[in-house]
Backbone as numpy.savetxt, mean C-alpha at the origin, in Angstrom:
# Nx Ny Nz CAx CAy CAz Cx Cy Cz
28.24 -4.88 12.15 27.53 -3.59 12.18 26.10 -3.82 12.66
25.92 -3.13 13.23 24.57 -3.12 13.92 23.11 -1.70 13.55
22.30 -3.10 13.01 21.25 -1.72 12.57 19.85 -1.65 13.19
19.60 -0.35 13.46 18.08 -0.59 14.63 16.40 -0.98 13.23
16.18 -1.89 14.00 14.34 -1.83 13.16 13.30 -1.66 13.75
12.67 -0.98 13.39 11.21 -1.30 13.67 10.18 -1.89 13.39
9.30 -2.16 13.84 7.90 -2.61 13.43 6.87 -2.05 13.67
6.28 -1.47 12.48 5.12 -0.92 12.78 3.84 -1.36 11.68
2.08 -1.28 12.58 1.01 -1.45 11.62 0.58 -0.50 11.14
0.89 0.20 9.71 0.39 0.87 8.98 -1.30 0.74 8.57
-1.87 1.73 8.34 -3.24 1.81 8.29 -3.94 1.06 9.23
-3.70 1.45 10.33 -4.20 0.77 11.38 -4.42 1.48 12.53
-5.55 1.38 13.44 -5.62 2.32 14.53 -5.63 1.42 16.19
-5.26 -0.20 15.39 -4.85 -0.87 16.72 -3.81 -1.92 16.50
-2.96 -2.19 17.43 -1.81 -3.49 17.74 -3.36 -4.61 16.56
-2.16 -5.43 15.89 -2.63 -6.29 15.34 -3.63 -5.99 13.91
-4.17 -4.74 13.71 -4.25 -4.44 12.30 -3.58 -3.86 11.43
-3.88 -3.17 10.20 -3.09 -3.13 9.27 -2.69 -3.80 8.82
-1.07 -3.00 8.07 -0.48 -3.98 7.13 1.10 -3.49 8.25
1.88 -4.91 9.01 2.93 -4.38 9.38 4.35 -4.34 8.40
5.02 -3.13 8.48 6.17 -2.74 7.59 7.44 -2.78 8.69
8.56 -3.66 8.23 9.97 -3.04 8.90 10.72 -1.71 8.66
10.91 -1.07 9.58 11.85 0.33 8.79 12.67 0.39 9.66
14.10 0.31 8.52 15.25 0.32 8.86 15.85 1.76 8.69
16.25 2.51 8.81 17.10 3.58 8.91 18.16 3.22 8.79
19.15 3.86 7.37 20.31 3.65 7.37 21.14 5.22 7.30
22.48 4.39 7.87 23.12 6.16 7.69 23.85 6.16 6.23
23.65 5.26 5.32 24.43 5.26 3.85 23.83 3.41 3.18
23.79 3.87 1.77 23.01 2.70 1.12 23.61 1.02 1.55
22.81 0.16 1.90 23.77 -1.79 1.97 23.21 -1.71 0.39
24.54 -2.73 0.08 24.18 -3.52 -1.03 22.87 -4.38 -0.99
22.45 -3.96 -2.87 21.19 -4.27 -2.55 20.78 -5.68 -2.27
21.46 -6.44 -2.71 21.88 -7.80 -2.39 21.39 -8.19 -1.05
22.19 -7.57 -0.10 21.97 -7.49 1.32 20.49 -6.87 1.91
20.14 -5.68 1.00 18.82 -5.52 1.74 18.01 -6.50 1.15
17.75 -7.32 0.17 16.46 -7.86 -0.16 17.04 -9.26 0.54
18.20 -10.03 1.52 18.15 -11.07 2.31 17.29 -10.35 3.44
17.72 -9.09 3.80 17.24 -8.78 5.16 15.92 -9.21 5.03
14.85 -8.71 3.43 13.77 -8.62 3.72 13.31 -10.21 3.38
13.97 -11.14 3.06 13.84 -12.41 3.15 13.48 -12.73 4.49
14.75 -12.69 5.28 14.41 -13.01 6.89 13.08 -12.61 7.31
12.92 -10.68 7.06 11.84 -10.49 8.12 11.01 -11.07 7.56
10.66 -11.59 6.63 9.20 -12.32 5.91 7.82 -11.26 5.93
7.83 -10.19 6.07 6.82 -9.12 5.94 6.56 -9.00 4.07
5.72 -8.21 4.10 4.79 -7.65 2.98 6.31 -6.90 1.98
6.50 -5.97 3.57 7.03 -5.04 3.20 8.70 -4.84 4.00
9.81 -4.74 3.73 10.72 -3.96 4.49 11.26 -3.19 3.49
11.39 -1.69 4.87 11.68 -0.32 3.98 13.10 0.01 4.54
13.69 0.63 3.81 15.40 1.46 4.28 14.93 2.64 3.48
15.31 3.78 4.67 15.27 5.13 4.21 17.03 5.68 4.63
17.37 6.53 4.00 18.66 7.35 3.92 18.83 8.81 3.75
19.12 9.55 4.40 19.32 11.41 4.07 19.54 11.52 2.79
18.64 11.89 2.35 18.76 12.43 0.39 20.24 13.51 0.54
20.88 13.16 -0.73 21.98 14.53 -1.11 21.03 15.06 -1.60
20.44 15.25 -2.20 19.48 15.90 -3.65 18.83 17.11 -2.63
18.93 18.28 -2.59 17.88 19.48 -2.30 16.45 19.28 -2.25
16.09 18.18 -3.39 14.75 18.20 -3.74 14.00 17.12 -2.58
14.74 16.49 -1.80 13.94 15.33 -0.59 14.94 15.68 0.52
14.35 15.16 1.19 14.83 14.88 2.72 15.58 13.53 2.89
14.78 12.59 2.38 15.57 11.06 2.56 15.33 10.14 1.04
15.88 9.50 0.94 15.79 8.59 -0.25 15.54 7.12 -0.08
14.14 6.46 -0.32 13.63 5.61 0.29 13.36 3.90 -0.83
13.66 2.91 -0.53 13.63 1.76 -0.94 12.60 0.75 -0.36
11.78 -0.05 -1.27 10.98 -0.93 -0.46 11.36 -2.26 -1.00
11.19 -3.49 -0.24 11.51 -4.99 -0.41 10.63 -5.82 0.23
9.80 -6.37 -1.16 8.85 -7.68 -0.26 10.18 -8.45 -0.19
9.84 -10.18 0.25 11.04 -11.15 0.49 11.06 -11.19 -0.68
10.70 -11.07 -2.03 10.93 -11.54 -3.31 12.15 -10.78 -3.91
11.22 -9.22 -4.15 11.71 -8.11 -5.01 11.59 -6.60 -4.64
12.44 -5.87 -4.99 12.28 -4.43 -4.36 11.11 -4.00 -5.68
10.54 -3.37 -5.03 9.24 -2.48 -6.08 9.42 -1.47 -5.84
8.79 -0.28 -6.96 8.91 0.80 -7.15 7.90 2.13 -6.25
7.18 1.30 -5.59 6.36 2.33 -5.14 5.27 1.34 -3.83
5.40 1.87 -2.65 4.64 0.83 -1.30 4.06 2.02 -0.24
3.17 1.62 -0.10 2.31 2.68 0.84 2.27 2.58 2.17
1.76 1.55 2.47 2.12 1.12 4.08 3.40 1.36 4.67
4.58 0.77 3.84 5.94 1.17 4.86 6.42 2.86 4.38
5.76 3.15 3.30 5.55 4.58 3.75 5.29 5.42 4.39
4.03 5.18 4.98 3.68 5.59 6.27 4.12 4.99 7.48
4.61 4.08 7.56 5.55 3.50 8.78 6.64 4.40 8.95
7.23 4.43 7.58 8.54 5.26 7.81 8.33 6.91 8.18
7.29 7.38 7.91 7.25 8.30 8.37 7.27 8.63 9.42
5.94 7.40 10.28 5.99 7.18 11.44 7.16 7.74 12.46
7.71 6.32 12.11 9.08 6.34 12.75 9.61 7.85 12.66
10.08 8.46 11.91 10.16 9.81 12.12 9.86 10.64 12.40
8.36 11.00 12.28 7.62 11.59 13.34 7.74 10.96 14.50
7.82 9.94 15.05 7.04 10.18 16.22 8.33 9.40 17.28
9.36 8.76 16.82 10.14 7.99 17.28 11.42 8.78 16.97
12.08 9.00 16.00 13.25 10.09 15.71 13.31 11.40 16.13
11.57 11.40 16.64 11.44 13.04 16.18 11.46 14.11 15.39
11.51 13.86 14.09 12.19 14.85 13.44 10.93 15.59 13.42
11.82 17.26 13.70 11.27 18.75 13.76 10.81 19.11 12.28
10.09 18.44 11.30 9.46 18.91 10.24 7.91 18.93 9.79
7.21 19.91 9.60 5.84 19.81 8.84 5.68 18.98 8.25
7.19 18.49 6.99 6.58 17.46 5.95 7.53 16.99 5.55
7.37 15.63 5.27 8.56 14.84 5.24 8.58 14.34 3.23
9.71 14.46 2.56 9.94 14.48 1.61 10.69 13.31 1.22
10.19 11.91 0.59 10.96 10.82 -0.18 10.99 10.75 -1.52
12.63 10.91 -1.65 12.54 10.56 -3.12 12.91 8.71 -3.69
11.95 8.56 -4.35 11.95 6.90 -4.72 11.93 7.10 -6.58
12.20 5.83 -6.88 11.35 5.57 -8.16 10.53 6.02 -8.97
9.34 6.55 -7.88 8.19 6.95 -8.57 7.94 8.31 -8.43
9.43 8.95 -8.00 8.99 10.55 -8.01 9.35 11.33 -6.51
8.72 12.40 -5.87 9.08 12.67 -5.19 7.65 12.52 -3.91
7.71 12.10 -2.69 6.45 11.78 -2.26 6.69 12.42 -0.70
5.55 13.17 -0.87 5.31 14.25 0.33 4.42 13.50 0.92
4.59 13.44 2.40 4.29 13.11 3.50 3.86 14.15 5.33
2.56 14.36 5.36 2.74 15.13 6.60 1.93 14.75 7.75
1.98 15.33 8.88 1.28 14.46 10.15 0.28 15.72 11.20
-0.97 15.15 11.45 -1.92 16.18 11.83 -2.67 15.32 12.57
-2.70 15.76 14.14 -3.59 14.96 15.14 -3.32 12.95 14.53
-2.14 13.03 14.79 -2.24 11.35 14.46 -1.79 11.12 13.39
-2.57 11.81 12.33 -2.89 11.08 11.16 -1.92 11.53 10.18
-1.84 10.49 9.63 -0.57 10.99 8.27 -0.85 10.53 7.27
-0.77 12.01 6.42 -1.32 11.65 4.96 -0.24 12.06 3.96
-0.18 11.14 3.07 0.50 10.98 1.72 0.28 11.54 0.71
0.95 12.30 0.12 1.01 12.96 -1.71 1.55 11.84 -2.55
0.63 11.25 -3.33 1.05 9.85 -3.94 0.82 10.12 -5.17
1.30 9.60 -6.81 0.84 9.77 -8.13 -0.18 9.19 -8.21
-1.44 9.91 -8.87 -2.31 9.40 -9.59 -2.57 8.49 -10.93
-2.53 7.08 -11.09 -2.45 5.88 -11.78 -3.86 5.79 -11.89
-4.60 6.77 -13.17 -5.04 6.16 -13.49 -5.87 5.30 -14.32
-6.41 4.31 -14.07 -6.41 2.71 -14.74 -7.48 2.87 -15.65
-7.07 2.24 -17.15 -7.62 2.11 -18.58 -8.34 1.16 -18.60
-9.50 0.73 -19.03 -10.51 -0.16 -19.67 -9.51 -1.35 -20.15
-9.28 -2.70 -20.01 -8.57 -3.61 -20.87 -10.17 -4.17 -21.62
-9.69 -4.25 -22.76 -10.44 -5.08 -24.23 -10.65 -6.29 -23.76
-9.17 -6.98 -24.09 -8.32 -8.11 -23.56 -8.08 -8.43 -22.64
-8.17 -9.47 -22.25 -7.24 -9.65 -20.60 -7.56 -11.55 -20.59
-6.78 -11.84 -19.63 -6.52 -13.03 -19.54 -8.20 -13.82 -19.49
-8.02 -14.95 -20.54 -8.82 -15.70 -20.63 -9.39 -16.77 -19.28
-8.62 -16.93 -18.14 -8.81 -17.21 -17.30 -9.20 -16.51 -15.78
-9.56 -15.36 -16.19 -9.60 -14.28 -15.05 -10.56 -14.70 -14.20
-11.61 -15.13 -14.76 -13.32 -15.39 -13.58 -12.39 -16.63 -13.23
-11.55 -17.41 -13.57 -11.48 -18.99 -12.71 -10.48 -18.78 -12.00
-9.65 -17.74 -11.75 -8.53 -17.05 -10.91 -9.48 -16.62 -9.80
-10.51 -16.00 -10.31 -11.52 -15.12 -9.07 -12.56 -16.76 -8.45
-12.93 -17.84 -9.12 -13.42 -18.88 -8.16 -14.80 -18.22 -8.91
-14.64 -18.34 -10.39 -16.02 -18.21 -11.11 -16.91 -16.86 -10.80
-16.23 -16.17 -9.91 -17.37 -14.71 -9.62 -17.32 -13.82 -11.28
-18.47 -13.25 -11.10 -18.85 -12.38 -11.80 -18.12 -11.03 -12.03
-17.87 -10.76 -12.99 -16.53 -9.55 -13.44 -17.41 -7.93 -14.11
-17.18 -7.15 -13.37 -18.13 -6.01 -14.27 -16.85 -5.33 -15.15
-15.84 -5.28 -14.48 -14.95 -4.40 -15.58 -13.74 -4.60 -15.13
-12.38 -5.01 -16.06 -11.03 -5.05 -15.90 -10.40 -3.74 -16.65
-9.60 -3.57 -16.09 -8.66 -2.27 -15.86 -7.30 -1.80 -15.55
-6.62 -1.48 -16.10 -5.08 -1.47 -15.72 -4.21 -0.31 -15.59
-3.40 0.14 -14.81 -2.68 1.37 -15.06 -1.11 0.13 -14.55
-0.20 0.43 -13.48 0.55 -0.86 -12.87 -0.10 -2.26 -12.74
-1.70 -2.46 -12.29 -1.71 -3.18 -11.74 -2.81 -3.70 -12.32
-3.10 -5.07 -12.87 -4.47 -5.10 -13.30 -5.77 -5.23 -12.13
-6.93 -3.95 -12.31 -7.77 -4.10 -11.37 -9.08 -4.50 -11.89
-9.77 -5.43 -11.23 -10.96 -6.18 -11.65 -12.44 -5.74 -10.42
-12.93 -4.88 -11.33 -14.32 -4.30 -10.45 -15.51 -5.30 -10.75
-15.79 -5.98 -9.06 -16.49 -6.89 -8.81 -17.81 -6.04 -8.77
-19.00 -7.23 -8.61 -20.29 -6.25 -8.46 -20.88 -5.78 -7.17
-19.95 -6.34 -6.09 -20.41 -5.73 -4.55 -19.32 -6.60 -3.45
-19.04 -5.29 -2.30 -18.77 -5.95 -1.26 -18.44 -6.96 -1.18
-19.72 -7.76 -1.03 -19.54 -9.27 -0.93 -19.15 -10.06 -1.42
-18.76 -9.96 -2.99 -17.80 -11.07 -3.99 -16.64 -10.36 -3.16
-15.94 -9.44 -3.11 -14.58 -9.11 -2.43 -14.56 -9.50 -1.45
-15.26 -9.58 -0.56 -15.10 -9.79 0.75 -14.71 -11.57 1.09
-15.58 -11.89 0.05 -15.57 -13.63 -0.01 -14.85 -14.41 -1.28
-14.26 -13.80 -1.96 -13.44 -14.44 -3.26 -12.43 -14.57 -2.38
-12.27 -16.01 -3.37 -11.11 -17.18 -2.58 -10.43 -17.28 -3.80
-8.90 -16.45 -4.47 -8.39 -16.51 -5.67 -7.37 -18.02 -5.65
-7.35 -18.44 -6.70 -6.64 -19.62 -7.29 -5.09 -18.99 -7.31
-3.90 -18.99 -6.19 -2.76 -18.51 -6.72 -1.83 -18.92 -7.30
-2.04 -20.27 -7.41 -0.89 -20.94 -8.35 -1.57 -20.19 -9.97
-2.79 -20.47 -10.01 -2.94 -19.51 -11.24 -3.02 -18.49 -11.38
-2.91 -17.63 -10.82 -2.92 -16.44 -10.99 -1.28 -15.99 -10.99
-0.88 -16.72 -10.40 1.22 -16.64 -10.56 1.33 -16.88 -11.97
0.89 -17.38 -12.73 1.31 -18.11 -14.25 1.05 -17.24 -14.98
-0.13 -16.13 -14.54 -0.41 -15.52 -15.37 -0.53 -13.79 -15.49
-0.71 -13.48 -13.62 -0.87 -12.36 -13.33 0.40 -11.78 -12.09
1.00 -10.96 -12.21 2.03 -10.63 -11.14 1.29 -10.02 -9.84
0.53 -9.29 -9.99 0.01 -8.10 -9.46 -1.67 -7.99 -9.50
-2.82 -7.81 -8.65 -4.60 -7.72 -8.99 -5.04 -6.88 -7.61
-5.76 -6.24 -8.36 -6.53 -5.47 -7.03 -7.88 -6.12 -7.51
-8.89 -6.47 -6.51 -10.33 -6.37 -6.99 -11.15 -5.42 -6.36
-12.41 -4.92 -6.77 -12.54 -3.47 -5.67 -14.13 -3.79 -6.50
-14.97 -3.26 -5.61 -16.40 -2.53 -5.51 -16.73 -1.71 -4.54
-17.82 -1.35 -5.08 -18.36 0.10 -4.18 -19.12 -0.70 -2.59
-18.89 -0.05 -1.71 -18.65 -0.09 -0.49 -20.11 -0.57 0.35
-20.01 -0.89 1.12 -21.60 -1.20 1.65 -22.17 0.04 2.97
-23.06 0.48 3.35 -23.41 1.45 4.25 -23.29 0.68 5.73
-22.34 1.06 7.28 -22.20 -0.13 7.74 -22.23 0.74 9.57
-21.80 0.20 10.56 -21.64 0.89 11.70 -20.46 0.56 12.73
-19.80 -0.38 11.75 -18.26 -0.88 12.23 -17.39 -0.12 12.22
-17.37 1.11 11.42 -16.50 1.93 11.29 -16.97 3.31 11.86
-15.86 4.11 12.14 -16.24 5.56 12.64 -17.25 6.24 11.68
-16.61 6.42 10.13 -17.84 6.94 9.14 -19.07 6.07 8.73
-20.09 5.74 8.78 -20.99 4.81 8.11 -20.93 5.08 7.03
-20.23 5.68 6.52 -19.79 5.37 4.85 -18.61 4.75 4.07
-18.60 3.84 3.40 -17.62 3.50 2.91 -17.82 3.36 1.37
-16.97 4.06 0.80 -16.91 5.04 -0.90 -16.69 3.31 -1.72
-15.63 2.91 -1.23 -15.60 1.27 -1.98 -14.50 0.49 -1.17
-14.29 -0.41 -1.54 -13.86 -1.60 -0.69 -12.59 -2.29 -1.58
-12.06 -3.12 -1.05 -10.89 -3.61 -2.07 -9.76 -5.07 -1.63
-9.44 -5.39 -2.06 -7.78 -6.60 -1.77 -7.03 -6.66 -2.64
-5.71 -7.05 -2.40 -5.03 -6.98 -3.48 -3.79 -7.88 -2.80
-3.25 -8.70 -4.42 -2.92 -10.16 -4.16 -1.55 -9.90 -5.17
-0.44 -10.18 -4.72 0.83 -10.17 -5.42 1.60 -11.46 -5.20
1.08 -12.67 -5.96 1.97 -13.56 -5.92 2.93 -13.67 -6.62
3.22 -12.76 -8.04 4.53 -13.03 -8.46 5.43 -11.72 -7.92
5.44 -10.95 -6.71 6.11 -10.64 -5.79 6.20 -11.46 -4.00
5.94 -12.50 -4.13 5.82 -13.56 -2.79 4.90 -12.92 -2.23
4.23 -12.68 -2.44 2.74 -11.62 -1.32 1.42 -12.53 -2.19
0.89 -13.57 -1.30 -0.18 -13.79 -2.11 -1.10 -13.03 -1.77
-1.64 -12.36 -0.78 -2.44 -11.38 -0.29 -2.11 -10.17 0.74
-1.66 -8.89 0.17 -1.15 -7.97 1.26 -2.05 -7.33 2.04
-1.86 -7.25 3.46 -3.00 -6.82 4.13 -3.62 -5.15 3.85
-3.02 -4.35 3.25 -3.63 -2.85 2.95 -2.34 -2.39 1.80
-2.78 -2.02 1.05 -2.16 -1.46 -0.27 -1.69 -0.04 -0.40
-0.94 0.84 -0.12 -1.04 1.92 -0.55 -0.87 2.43 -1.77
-0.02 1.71 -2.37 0.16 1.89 -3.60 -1.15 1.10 -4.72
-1.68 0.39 -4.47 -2.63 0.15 -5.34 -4.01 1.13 -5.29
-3.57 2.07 -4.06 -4.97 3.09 -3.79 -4.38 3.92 -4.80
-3.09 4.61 -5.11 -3.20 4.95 -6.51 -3.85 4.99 -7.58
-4.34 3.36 -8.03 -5.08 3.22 -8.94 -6.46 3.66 -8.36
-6.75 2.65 -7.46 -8.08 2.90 -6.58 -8.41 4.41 -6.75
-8.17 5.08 -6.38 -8.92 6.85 -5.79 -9.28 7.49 -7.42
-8.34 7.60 -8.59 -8.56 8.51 -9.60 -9.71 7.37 -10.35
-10.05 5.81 -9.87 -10.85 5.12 -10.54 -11.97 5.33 -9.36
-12.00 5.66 -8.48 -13.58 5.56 -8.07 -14.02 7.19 -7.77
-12.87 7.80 -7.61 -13.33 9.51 -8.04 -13.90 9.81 -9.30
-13.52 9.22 -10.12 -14.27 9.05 -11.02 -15.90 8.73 -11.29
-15.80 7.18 -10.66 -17.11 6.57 -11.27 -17.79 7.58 -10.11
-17.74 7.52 -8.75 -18.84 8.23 -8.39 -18.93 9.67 -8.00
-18.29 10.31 -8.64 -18.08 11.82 -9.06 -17.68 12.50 -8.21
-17.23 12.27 -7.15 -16.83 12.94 -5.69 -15.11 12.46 -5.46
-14.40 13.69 -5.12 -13.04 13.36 -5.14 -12.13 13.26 -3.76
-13.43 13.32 -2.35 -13.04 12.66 -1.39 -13.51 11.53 -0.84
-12.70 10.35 -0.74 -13.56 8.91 -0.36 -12.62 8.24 0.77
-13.87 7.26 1.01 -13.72 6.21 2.58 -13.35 5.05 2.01
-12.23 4.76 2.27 -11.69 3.04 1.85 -11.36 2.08 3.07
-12.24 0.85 2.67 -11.39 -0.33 3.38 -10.61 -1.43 2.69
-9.90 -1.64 2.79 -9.70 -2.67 2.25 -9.29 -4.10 3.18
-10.30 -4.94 2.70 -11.10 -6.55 3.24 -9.91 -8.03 3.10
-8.88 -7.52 3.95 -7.56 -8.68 4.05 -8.88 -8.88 5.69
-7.84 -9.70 6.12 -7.93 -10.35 7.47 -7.48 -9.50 8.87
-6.22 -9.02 8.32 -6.36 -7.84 8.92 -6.87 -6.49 8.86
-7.43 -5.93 7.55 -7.92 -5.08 7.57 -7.52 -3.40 7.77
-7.97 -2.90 6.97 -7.45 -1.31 6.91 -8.16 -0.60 6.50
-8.17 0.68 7.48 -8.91 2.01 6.25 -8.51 3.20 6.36
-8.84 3.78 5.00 -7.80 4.91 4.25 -9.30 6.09 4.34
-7.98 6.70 4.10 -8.66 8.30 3.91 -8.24 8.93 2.57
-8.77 8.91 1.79 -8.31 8.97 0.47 -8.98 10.82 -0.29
-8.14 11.37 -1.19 -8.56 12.17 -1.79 -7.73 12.67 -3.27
-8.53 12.66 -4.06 -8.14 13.10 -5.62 -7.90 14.39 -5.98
-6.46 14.72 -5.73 -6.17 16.50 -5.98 -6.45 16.75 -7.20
-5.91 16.56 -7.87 -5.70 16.71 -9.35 -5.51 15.00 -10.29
-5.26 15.67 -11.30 -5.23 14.53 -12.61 -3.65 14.06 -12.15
-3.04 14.70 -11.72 -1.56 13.80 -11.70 -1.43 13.04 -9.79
-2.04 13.59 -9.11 -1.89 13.48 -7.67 -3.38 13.12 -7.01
-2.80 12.04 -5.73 -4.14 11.77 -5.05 -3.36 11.85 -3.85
-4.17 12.13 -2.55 -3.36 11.78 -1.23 -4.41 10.07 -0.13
-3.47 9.88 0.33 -4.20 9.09 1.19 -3.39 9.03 2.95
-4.69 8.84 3.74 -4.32 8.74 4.86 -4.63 7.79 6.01
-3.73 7.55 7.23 -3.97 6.70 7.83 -3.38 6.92 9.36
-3.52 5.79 10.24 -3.17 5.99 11.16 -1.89 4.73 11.73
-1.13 4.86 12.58 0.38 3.68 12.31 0.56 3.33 14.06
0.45 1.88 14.28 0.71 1.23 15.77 1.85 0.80 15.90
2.71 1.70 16.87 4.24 0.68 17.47 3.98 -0.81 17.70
4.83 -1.68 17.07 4.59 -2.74 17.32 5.84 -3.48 18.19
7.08 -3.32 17.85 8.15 -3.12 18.38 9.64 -2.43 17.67
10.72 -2.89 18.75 11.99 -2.38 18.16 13.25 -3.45 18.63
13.61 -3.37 17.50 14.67 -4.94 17.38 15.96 -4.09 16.73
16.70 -5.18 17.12 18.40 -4.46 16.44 18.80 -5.65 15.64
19.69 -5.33 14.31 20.17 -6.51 13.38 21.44 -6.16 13.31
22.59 -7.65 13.67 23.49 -7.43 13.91 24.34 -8.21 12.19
24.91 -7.32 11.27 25.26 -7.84 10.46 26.64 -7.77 10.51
């Protein structure tokens, strides 16, 4: 059987940034067995399989797989997959509707850009937290740990994020999942000279020691920095190697959206 993929860079507005996602289109579910080898092979962050929802309430019913483990909720091959449907399938819709795990997640596309209806996660003060956290971060300085999914650790600027070099064998022993994030620096690299805050995020006990743009950890991100700096539309980058930036906004207490832009990278066929 033969199945078409793509490749595309999510949050990205050129070949070679972002974060790239596979999306597979299936016409009925593979064993899951079978999709998490596929996503072994492709060795990405991310590979996604979407399918025509029965359910009234979505359009398609969508799965994500680092090479490790399928997770419940991924942003980048979210917007890939949309991609692909907008702009490669064609499909004739305003707004594209996935039902996953985490609910039902609206998706729509305007001059380019496609923005996401994602749950708002968000993240509690930890008391507690691992006794080794600053020697995971390479001794930097910690202003506040925080958790909703994911534990997030707010550095005191830019520049510890930008330049923390994390320990991942330790941080596997102890942490699955870390975002670190501070508020943003004023800059002229980017279209806005503003950037609301900054961020990375490192999943080694999902085989991802560092994913290049997060969508799902902007979850946590947006209802935690709508917060601290009182404004509920913000400019995100987040500081991988490749690099990404979001368009983020805090609807409400249960919902945030974020947005981005997605580069064809190519199209391959898998012959199983």
């Amino acid at each position: 059987m033969k199945y078409t993929l793509y490749q595309i860079d999510a949050f990205a507005n050129k070949l070679f940034g972002g974060n790239p996602a596979a999306v597979i289109p299936l016409q009925k579910w593979l064993d899951t067995e079978l999709m998490q080898k596929i996503a072994l092979e492709n060795n990405l962050s991310e590979t996604v399989f979407f399918v025509a929802a029965k359910s009234t309430d979505a359009d398609y019913e969508i799965r994500w797989f680092t090479p490790e483990v399928e997770i419940n909720l991924c942003g980048h091959a979210t917007l890939a997959s949309a991609y692909v449907l907008f702009n490669i399938l064609n499909i004739d819709k305003p707004e594209i509707r996935f039902s996953c795990k985490s609910g039902i997640l609206k998706v729509s596309q305007h001059e380019g850009l496609i923005t996401m209806d994602f749950p708002s996660w968000k993240p509690e003060r930890l008391d507690i937290y691992p006794n080794d956290l600053s020697a995971i971060l390479g001794g930097l300085e910690i202003v506040g740990v925080y958790q909703y999914r994911d534990i997030l650790v707010e550095l005191a600027n830019e520049d510890a994020v930008k330049n923390c070099m994390p320990d991942f064998s330790l941080m596997k022993k102890n942490i699955d999942k870390m975002i670190i994030t501070a508020p943003g620096n004023t800059r002229s690299d980017v279209p806005s000279d503003c950037v609301d805050f900054v961020s990375r995020f490192f999943a080694p006990g999902a085989g991802v020691d560092e994913d290049p743009v997060t969508g799902s950890a902007h979850s946590q991100l947006i209802p935690f920095w709508s917060e601290k700096l009182g404004k509920n539309k913000l400019h995100a980058l987040q500081l991988s190697k490749r690099g990404g930036e979001i368009w983020c906004q805090q609807l409400n207490a249960e919902r945030v959206t974020m947005a981005g832009n997605c580069v064809f990278y190519m199209k391959g066929e898998i012959d199983l």
